[in-house]
N, C-alpha and C positions, 0 to 999 in steps of 0.2 A: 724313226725316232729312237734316240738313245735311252735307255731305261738308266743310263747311270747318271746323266747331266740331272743337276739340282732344276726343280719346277722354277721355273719365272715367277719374278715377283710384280704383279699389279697396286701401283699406288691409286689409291680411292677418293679423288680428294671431297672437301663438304660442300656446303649450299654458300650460292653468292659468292663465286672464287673474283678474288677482288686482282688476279692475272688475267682478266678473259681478253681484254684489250694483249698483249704482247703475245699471248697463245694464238690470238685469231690471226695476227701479223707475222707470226713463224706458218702458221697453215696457209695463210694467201700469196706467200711467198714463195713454198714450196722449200722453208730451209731443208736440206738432209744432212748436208755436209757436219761431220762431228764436229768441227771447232763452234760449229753454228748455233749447235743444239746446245754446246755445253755452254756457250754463251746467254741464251735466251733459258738454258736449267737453272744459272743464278737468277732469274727473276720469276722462276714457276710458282707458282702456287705452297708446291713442297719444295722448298728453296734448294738448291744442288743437291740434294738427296739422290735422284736418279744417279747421277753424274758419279758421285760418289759410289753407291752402289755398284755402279758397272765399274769403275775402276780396283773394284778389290773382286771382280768376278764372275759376278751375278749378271743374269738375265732381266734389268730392272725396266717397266715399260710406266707409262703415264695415262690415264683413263680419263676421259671426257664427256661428261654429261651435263644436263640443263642448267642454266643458270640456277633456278630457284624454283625448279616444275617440283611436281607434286611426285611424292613420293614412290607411285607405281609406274611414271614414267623417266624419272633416275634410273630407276630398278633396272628396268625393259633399255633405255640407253647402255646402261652397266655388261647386261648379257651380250647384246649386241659389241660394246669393246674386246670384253672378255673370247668372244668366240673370234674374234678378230688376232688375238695375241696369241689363241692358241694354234690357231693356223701360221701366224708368219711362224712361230718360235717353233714349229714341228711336237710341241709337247701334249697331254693329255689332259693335265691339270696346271693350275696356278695356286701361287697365296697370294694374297692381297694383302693390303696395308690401309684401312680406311681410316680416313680422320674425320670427325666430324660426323657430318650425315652420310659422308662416304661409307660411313660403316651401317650408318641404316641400311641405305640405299643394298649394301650387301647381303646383309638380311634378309630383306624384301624379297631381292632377288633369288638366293635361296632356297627359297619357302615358295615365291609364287612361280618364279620362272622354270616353267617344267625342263629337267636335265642338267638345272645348270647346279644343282646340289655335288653332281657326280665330277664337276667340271673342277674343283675348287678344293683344295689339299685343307687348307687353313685359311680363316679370317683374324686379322690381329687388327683390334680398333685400335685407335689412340685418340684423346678426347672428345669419346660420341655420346651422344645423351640416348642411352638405351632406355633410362627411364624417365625420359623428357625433362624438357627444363621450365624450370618457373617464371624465368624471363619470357619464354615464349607464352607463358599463360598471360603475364601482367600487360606483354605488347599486344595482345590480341584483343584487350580488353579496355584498352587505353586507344582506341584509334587502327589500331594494326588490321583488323578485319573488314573495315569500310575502307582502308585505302588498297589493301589487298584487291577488293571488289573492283574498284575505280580501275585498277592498274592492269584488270586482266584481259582487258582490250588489248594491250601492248605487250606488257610482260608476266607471265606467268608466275607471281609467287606463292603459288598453292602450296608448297616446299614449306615455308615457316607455318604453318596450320598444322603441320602432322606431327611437331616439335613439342606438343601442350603433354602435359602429366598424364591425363585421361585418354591423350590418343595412343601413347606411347606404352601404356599399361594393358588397353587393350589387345594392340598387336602382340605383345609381349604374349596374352594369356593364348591368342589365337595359333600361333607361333609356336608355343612351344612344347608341344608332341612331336612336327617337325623337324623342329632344332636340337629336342636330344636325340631323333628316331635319325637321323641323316649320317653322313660318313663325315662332316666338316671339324675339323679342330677349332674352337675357339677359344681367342687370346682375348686380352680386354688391357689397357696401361689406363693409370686414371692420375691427374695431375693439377696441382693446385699452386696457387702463387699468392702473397699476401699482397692486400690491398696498395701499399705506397709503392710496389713495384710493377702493376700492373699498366699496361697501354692505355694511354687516360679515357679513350673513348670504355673502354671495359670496364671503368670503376663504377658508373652506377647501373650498369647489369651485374657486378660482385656483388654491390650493396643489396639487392633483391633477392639474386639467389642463395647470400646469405643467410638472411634473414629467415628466409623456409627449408631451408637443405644444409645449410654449412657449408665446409670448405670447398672452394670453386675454381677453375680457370679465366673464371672473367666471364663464360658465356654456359660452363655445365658444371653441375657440383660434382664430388668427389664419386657421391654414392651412385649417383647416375651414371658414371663413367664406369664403375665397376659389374653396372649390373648386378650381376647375380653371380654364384659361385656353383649351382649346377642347375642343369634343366631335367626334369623329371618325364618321363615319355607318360603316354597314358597304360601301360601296362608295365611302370613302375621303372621302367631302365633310367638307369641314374647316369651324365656325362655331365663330365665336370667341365665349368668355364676356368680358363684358369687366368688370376688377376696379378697383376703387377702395377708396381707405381713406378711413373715416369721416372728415370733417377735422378733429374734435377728440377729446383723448383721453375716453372714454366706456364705462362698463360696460355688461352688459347692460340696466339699466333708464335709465341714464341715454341710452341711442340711439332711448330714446322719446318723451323728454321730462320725463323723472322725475330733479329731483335727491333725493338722500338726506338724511335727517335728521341723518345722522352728520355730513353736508357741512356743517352750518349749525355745529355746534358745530367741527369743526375750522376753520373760518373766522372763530370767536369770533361769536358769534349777537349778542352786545347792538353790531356795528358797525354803524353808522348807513347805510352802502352795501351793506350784507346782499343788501337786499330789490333793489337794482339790481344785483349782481351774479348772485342770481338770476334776475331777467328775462333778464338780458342773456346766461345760458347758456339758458334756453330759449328764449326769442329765438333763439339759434344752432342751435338743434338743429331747431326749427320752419323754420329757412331751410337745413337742406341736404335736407329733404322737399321745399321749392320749390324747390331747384336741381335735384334728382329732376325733378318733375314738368316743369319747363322744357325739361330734356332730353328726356324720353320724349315730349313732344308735339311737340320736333322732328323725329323720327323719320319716315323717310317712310311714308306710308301707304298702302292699296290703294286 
């Protein structure tokens, strides 16, 4: 292994990836072929991101885990990718990139999966509910936890039960001697979008986690997204999180690369720079993953 090539980067994606249908039909297929991948990259989850990424250089890889399992078996999927990419890629470490609960899920792993603390340069969330969200309190409470039940004959949604304020502050307090005591760099982006531009299914999960948290993506408030600004070990060592806000405004799906359907018609769809204004916002969102990664491969290394 080369000590000089920049660490790969692992994208982390969240719970319920709404690509698992085209990701399952690139794997039973066996695409490898690069026009294949980067075909089936426009419709991943983190929408051409990879693609993008390796084209200015980088080592960018895609991680796979449960639909909607419960949180310590994301985790355990996670390590198992993770030790998978550092094998092909010949390297010693990674950064990740989690969104969502990709970024719990990284945590967890962290913390519970012995070694994989020393595996993992940096963690950079982008809209994760570190400190839970109160949509996932109101769904659980409304219905969510008896269909939950029903459902886990078939499918496993144990994954939205670890999302509530109280589980998320728990782990948070359990956590964190771990988390400042560990070699891991943690990033945090927290990103918010006003209500009449949100994906319409998102406006009345806005309206909730308004109403208790403020400003939100549609699915996590601001302050949750930022967590915390340092972790305190228990013999007092201070490591600082450090926070950023997304640099445009952005829902939850739009900070992957996904604009909305709804966006085309309130932009008047038959304008003839439609199609450039959409590039030119994934475009933007494809380059603050590469400002991501420019950074994290600054980072000094061991």
């Amino acid at each position: 292994m080369s000590s000089q090539r920049p660490y790969p980067i692992v994208l982390a994606h969240g719970i319920a990836r709404f690509d698992f249908v085209t990701q399952s039909l690139r794997q039973k297929l066996n695409l490898a072929l690069w026009d294949w991948n980067r075909a089936f990259d426009r419709l991943h989850y983190f929408r051409g991101i990879a693609s993008h990424l390796q084209a200015h250089g980088f080592e960018a890889y895609k991680s796979s885990v449960g639909f909607a399992d419960p949180l310590p078996v994301r985790a355990a999927q996670l390590a198992t990718e993770v030790e998978r990419i550092l094998v092909e890629s010949g390297h010693a470490k990674v950064h990740i990139i989690g969104h969502s609960m990709g970024g719990l899920d990284t945590r967890h792993m962290l913390v519970y999966v012995p070694g994989m603390a020393d595996k993992v340069a940096s963690l950079t969330s982008i809209g994760t509910p570190h400190n839970g969200t109160s949509f996932a309190n109101y769904g659980l409470l409304h219905g969510g936890e008896t269909a939950i039940e029903v459902a886990r004959e078939v499918v496993d949604f144990g994954g939205f039960e670890t999302l509530t304020l109280a589980e998320r502050q728990a782990f948070n307090e359990a956590a964190r001697h771990e988390e400042a005591s560990n070699p891991v760099v943690y990033r945090v982006y927290a990103s918010a979008q006003t209500r009449d531009k949100l994906f319409g299914p998102l406006q009345r999960p806005y309206d909730i986690i308004a109403a208790q948290e403020g400003d939100n993506d549609g699915l996590v408030s601001v302050q949750s997204q930022l967590w915390t600004s340092q972790l305190v070990a228990d013999d007092g060592t201070v490591k600082p999180v450090h926070q950023f806000r997304f640099p445009l405004p952005a829902d939850h799906l739009n900070e992957i690369g996904w604009w909305d359907v709804h966006e085309l018609c309130r932009a008047n769809w038959w304008r003839l720079n439609l199609l450039r204004e959409k590039r030119r916002f994934e475009t933007a969102v494809k380059n603050v993953y590469l400002t991501i990664a420019r950074d994290v491969t600054r980072l000094p290394t061991e």
